[in-house]
C-alpha positions as CSV (number, residue, x, y, z in Angstrom):
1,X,0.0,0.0,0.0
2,X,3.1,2.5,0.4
3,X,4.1,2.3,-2.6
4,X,0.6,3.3,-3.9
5,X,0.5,5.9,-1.6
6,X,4.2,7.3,-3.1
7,X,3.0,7.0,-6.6
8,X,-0.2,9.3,-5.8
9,X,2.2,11.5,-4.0
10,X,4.5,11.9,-7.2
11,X,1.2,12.5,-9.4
12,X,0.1,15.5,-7.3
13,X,3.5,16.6,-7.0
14,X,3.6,17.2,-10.7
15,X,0.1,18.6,-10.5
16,X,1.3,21.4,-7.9
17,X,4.4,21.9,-10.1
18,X,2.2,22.7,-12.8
19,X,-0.4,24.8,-11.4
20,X,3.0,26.9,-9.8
21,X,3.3,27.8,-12.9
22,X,-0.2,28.5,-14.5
23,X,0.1,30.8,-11.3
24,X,2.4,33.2,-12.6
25,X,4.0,33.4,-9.4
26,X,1.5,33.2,-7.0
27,X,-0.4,36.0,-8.7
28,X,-3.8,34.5,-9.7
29,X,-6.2,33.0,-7.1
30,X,-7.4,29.9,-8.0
31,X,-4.1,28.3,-9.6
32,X,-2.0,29.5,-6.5
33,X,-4.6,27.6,-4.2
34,X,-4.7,24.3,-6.3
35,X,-0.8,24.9,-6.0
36,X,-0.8,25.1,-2.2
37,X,-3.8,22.3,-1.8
38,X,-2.3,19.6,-4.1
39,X,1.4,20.5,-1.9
40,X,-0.2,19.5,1.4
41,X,-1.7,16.5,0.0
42,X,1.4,15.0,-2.0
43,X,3.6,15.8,1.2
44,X,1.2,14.1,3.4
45,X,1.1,11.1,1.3
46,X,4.9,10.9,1.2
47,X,4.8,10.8,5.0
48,X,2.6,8.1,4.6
49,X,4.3,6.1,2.6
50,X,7.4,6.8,4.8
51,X,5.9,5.3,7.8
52,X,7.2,2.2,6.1
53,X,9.6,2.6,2.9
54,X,12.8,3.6,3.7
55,X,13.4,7.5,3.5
56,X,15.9,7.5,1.4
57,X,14.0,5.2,-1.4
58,X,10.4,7.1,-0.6
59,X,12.3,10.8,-1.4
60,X,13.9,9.7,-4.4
61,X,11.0,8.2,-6.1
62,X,8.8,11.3,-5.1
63,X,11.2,13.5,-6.5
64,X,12.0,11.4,-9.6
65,X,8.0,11.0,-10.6
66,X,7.8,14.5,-9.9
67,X,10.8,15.4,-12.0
68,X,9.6,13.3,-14.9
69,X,6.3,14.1,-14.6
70,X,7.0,17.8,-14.7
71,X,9.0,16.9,-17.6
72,X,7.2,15.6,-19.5
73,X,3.9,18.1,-18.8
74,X,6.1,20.8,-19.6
75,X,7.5,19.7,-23.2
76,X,3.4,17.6,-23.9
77,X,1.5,20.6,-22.2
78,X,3.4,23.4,-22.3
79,X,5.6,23.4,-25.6
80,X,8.8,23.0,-24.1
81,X,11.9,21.9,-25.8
82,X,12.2,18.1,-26.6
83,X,16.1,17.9,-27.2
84,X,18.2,14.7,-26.8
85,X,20.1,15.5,-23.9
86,X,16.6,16.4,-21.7
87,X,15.1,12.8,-23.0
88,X,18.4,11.0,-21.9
89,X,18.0,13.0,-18.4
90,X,14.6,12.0,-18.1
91,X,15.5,8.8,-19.1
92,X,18.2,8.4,-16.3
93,X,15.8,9.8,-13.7
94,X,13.4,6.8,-14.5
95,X,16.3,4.3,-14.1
96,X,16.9,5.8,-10.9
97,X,13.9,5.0,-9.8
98,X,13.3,1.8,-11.2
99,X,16.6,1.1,-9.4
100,X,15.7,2.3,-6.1
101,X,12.4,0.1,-6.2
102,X,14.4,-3.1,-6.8
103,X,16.9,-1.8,-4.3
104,X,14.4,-1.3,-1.2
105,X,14.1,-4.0,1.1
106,X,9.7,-3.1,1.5
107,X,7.3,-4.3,-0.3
């Protein structure tokens, strides 16, 4: 069940990374809000999920989901640059993570 709870986390991590954004710097209402709303609730899963993954596995998949995730909203949603050297980041982020799953001792 943790690591259900760590994938939702990562989702709604890149949700609150996008609606930063579409906020413009916390200038308009309603994005800043979903910002701040869908950050509360993708921290309090990770805490969740840390009750039994190990911290150091939990964080890095968070962030790497997140990090890919915002990635890939960006350059599908946004227009940003698809370049080789950003896909081969990406791409090393997700082995990271894949790595780290195998790696933890929790199930």
């Amino acid at each position: 069940m943790a690591w259900i709870y760590l994938v939702f986390a990562g989702l709604l991590e890149v949700l609150w990374t996008f609606f930063m954004k579409k906020s413009l710097g916390f200038t308009l209402l309603v994005p800043s809000i979903i910002t701040i709303v869908t950050m509360i609730a993708s921290v309090f899963l990770l805490s969740i999920a840390m009750r039994s993954l190990p911290l150091g596995t939990a964080y890095t998949v968070w962030t790497g989901i997140g990090a890919v995730g915002a990635f890939a909203v960006g350059v599908i949603g946004l227009g940003e640059a698809l370049t080789p050297l950003r896909l081969i980041a990406a791409l090393l982020i997700v082995a990271g993570i894949v790595l780290m799953k195998i790696s933890s001792s929790s199930a």
